[in-house]
Biotite code that builds the C-alpha atoms (Angstrom):
import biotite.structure as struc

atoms = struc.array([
    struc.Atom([5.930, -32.451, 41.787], chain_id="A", res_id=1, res_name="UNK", atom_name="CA", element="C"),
    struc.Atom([3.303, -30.252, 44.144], chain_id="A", res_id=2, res_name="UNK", atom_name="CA", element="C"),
    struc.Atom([2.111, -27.068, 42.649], chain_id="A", res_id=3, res_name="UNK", atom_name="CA", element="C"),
    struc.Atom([4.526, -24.917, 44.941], chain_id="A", res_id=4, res_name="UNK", atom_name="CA", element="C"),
    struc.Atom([7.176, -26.377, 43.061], chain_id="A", res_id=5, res_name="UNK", atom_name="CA", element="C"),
    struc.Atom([6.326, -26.029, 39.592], chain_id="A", res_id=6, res_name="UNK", atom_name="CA", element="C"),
    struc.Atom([5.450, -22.561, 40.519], chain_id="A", res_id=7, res_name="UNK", atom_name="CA", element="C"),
    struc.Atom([9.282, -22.208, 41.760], chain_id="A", res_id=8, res_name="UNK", atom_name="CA", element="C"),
    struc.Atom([10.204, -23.888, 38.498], chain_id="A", res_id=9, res_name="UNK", atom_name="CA", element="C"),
    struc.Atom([8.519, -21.081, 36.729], chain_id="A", res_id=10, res_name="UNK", atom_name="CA", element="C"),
    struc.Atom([9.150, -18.224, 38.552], chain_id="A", res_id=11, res_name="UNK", atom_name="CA", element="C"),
    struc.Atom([13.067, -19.408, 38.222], chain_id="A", res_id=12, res_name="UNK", atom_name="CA", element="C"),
    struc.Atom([13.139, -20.201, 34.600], chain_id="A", res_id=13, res_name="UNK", atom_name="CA", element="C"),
    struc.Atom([11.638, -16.473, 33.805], chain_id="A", res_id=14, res_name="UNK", atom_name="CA", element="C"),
    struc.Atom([13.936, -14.766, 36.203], chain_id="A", res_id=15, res_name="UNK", atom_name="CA", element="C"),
    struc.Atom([16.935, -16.700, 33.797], chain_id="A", res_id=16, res_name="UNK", atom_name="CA", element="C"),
    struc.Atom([14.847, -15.746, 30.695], chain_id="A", res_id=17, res_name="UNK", atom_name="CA", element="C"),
    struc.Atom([15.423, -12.221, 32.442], chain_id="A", res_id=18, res_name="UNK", atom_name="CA", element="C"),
    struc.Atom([19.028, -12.723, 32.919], chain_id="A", res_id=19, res_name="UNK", atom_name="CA", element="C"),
    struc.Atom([19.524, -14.066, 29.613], chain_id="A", res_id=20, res_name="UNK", atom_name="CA", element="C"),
    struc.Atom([17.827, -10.739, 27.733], chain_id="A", res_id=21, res_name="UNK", atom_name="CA", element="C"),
    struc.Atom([20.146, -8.401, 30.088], chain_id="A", res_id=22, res_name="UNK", atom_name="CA", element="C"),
    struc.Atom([23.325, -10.016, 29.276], chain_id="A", res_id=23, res_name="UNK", atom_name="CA", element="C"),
    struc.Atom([22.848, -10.169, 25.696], chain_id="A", res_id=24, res_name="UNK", atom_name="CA", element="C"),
    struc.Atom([21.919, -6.622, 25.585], chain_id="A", res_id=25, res_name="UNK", atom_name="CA", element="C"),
    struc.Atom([24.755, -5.942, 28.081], chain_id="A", res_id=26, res_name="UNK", atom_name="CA", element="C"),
    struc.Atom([26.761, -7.816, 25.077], chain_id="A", res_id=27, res_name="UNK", atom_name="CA", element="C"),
    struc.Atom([25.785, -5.696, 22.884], chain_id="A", res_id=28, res_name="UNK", atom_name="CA", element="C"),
    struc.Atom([26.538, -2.417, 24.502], chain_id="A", res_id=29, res_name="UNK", atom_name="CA", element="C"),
    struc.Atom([30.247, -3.936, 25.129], chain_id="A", res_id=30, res_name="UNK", atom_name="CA", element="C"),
    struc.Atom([30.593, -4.672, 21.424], chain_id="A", res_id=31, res_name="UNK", atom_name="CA", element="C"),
    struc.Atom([29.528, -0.996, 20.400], chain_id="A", res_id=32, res_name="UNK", atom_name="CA", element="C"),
    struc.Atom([31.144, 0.755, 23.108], chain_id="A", res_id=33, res_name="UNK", atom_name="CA", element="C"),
    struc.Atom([34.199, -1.328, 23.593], chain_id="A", res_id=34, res_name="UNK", atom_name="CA", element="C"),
    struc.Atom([35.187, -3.849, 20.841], chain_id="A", res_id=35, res_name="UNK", atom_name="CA", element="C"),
    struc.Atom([34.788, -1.249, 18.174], chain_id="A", res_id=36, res_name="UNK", atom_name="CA", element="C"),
    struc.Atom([38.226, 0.510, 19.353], chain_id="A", res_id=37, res_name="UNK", atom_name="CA", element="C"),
    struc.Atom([40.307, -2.632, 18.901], chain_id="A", res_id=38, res_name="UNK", atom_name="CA", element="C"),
    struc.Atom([41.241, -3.370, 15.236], chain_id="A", res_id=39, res_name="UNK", atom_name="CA", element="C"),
    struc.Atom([43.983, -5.584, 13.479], chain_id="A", res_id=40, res_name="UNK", atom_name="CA", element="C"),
    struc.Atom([43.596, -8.034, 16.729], chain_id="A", res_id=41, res_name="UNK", atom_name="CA", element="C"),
    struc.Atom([43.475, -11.800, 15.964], chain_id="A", res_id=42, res_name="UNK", atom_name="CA", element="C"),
    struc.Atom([43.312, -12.774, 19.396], chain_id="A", res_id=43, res_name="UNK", atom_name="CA", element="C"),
    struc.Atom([40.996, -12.335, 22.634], chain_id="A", res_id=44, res_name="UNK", atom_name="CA", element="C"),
    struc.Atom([40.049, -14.144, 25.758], chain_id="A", res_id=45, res_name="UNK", atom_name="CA", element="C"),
    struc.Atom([37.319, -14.055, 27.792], chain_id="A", res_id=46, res_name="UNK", atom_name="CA", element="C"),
    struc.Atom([38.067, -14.240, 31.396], chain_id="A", res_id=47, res_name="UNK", atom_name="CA", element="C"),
    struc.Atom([35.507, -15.472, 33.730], chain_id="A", res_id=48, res_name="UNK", atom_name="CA", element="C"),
    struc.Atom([32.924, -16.046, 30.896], chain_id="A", res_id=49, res_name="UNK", atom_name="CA", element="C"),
    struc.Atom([29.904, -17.120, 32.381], chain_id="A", res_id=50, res_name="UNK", atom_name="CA", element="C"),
    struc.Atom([27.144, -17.204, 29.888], chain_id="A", res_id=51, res_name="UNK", atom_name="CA", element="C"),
    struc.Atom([29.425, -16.950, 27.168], chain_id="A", res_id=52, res_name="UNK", atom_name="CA", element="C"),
    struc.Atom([27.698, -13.627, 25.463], chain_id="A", res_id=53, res_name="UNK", atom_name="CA", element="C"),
    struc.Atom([30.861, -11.821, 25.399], chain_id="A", res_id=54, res_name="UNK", atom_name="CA", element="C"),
    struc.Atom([33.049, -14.617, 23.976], chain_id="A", res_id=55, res_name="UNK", atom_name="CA", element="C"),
    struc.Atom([30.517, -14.896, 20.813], chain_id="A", res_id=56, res_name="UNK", atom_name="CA", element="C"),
    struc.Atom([30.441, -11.253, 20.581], chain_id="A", res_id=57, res_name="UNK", atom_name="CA", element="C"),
    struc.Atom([34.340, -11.399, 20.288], chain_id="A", res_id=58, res_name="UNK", atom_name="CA", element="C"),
    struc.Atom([34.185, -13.666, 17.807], chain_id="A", res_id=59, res_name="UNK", atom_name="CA", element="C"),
    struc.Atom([32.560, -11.236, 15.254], chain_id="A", res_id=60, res_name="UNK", atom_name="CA", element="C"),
    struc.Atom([36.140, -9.260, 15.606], chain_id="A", res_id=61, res_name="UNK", atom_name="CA", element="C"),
    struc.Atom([38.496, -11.504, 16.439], chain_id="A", res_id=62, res_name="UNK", atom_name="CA", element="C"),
    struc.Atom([40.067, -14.352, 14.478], chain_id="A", res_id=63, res_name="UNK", atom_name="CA", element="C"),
    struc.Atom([40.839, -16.457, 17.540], chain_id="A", res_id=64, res_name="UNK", atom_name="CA", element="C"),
    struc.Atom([38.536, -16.388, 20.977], chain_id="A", res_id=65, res_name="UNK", atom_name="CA", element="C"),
    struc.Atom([39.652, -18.259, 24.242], chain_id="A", res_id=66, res_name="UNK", atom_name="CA", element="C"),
    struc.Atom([36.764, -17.810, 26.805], chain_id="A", res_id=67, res_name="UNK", atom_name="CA", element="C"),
    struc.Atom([37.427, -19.438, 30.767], chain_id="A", res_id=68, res_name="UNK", atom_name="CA", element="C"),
    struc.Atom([35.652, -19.643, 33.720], chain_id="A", res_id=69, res_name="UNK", atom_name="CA", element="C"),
    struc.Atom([36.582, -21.414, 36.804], chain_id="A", res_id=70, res_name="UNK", atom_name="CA", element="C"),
    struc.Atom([32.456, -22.321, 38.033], chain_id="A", res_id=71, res_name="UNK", atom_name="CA", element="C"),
    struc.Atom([31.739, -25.260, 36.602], chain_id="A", res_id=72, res_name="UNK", atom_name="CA", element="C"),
    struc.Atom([27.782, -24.842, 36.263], chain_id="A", res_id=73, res_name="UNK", atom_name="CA", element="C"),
    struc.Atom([28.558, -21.842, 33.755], chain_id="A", res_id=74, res_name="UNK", atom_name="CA", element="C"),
    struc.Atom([30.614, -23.831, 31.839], chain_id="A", res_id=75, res_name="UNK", atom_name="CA", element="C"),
    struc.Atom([28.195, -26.716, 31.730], chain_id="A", res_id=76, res_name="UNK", atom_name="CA", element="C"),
    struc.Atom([25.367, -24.588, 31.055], chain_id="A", res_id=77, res_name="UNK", atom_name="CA", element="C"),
    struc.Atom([27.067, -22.886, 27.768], chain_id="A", res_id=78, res_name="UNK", atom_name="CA", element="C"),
    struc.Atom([28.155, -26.709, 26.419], chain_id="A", res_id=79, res_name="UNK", atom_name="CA", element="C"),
    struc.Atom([24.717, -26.855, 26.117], chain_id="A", res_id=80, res_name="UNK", atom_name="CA", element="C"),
    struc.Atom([23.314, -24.132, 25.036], chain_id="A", res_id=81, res_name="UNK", atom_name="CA", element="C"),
    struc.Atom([25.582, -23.457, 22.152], chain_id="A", res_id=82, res_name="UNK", atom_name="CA", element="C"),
])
């Protein structure tokens, strides 16, 4: 590997590190502003889940969570993460 691309490497994994803080944060802002006005739900989905921060924040309220997402390298990416 030459040094240009480790540096790619790098600069790539802290832009996702990046990512990763704003959409938990965003995550949290959705479960204050948002999930807090649903109550006596057992069931959500998650539609076009990506990262899957939404579906875990629905599972703090929800008995039963269903998150989706048609991009395969989303899906991939939170099997092995979580």
């Amino acid at each position: 590997m030459s040094l240009r691309q480790s540096g790619e490497q790098n600069l790539e994994a802290r832009a996702l590190s990046e990512r990763e803080k704003a959409l938990y944060k965003a995550s949290q802002i959705f479960e204050l502003k948002v999930v807090s006005h649903f109550t006596n739900l057992n069931d959500a989905l998650d539609v076009g889940t990506g990262s899957g921060y939404t579906a875990f924040t629905l599972t703090k309220h929800f008995k039963n969570v269903v998150s989706i997402d048609s991009d395969e390298k989303c899906l991939k990416m939170r099997r092995n993460k979580y």
